[in-house]
BAZA-195502 format. One record per residue (C-alpha): residue in three letters; x, y, z. Coordinates in steps of 0.001 Angstrom, whole numbers, plus 524288, in hexadecimal, padded with zeros to 5 digits. Example, Ala and Ser with C-alpha at 12.3 -4.5 7.8 and 13.67 -1.06 7.14 Angstrom:
# BAZA-195502
ALA8300C7EE6C81E78 SER835667FBDC81BE4 
END
This chain:
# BAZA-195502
UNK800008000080000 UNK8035D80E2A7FC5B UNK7FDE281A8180078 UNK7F18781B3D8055D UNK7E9088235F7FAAB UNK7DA7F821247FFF5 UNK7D20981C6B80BCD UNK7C3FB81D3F80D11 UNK7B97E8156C81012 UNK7B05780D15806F2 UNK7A29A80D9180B47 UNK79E618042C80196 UNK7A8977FAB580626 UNK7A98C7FDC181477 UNK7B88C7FEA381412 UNK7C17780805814BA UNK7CB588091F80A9A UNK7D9C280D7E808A0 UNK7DF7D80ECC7FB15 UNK7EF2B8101F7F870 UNK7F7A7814977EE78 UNK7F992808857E98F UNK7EBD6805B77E5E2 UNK7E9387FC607F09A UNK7DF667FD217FB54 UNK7DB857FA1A80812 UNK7CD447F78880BA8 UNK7C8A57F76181BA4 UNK7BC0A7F06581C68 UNK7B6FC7FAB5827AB UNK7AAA77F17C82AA6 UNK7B46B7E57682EE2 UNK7BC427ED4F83551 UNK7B0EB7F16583E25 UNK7AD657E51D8403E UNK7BA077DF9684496 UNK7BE327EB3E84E5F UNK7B0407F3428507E UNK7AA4F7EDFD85E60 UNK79D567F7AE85ECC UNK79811802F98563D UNK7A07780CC785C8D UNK7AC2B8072785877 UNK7A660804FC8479B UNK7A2D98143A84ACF UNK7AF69816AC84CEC UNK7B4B280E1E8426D UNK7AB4A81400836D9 UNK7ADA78222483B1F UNK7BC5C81DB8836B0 UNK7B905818D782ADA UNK7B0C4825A5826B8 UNK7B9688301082D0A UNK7C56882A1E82B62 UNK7C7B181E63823CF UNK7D65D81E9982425 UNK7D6A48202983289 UNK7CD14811F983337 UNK7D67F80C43827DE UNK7E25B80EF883048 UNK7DAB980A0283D08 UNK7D8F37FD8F83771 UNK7E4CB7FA4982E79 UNK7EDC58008583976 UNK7E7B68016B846CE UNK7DEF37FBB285139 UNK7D20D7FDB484DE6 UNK7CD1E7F72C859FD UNK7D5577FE2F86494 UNK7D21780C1E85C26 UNK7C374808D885CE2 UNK7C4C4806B886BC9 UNK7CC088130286DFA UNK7C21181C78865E6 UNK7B44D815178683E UNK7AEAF81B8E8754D UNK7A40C80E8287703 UNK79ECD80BE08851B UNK795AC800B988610 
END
């Protein structure tokens, strides 16, 4: 992979998507990813106001980060 060129997310697929210099691409499938780290609606709030506002900061969450441990530390949830 090159240069990042692009990242936005593709309503009609539900992922969000990085394109490179070098033509190819990397696609996040946002609804698995809820599923797998996502415990309660808080937490998918959190997730989809990433992939709307800020779809590089989600891309870089998941391909680099905890998305777990940074969903406990910004979701205010008391049961």
């Amino acid at each position: 992979m090159k240069r990042l060129i692009s990242c936005e997310f593709n309503i009609d697929t539900a992922c969000v998507e990085l394109y490179f210099t070098d033509e190819s691409k990397i696609s996040i499938d946002c609804t698995a990813v809820e599923n797998e780290v996502a415990d309660n609606r808080f937490q998918r709030s959190e997730l989809d106001w990433l992939i709307y506002n800020d779809p590089i900061a989600y891309a870089d969450l998941v391909l680099n980060g905890d998305p777990k441990r940074y969903l406990k530390s910004v979701t205010e949830y008391k049961q």
